[in-house]
C-alpha positions in Angstrom: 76.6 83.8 131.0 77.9 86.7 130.0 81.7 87.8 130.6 81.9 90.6 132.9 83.7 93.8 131.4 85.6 96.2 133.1 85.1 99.6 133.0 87.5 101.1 131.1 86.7 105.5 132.0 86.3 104.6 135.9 89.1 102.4 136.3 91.6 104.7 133.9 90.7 107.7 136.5 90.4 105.8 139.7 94.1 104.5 138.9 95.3 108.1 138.8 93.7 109.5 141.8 95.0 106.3 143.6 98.3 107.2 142.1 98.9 110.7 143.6 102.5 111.1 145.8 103.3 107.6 144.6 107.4 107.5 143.2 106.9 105.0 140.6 107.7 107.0 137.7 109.9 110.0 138.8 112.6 107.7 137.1 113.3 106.0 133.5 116.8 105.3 132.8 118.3 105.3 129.3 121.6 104.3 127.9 123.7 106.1 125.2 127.1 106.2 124.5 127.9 104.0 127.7 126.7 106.7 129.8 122.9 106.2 131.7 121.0 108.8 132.2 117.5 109.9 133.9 115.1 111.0 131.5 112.7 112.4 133.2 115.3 113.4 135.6 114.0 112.8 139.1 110.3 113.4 137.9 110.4 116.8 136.6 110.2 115.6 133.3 108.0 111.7 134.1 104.1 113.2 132.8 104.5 111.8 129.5 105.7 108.3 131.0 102.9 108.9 134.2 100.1 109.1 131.2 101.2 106.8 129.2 101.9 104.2 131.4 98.6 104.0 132.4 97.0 104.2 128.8 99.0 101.2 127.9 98.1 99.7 131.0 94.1 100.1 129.6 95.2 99.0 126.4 94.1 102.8 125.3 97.9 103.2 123.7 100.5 101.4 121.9 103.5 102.2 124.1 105.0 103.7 126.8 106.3 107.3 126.0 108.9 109.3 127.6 108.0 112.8 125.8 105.0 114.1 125.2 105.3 114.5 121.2 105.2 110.5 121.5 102.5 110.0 123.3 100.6 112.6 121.3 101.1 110.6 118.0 100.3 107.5 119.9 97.0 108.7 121.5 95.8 110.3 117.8 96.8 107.0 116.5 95.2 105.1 118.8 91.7 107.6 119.1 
């Protein structure tokens, strides 16, 4: 019997559709010099974590980026 597969394009865009006004990423907190900080602050600056979360999640990236130079070297890495 053969394994069922998900599919990968429908589920990818279904999860972002789903995803709209949700809060999850408006915030990634970093530490440097003993001082923590917002990254993205507040979410103005979260679309490289939003996409990137979600390509990891499929497996379709190696990480999860906070800028978008990042994720653009992952996702031409990763085809």
């Amino acid at each position: 019997m053969d394994r069922d597969q998900i599919l990968v394009k429908k589920t990818y865009l279904t999860i972002i559709k789903n995803s709209l006004g949700s809060k999850m990423f408006r915030s990634a907190y970093f530490k440097k010099n003993n001082k923590i900080y917002d990254v993205t602050r507040g979410g103005a600056l979260s679309c490289a974590f939003f996409v990137s979360a979600i390509l990891y999640l499929m497996k379709l990236s190696t990480d999860i980026h906070m800028t978008v130079s990042g994720l653009e070297k992952d996702m031409k890495k990763s085809g």
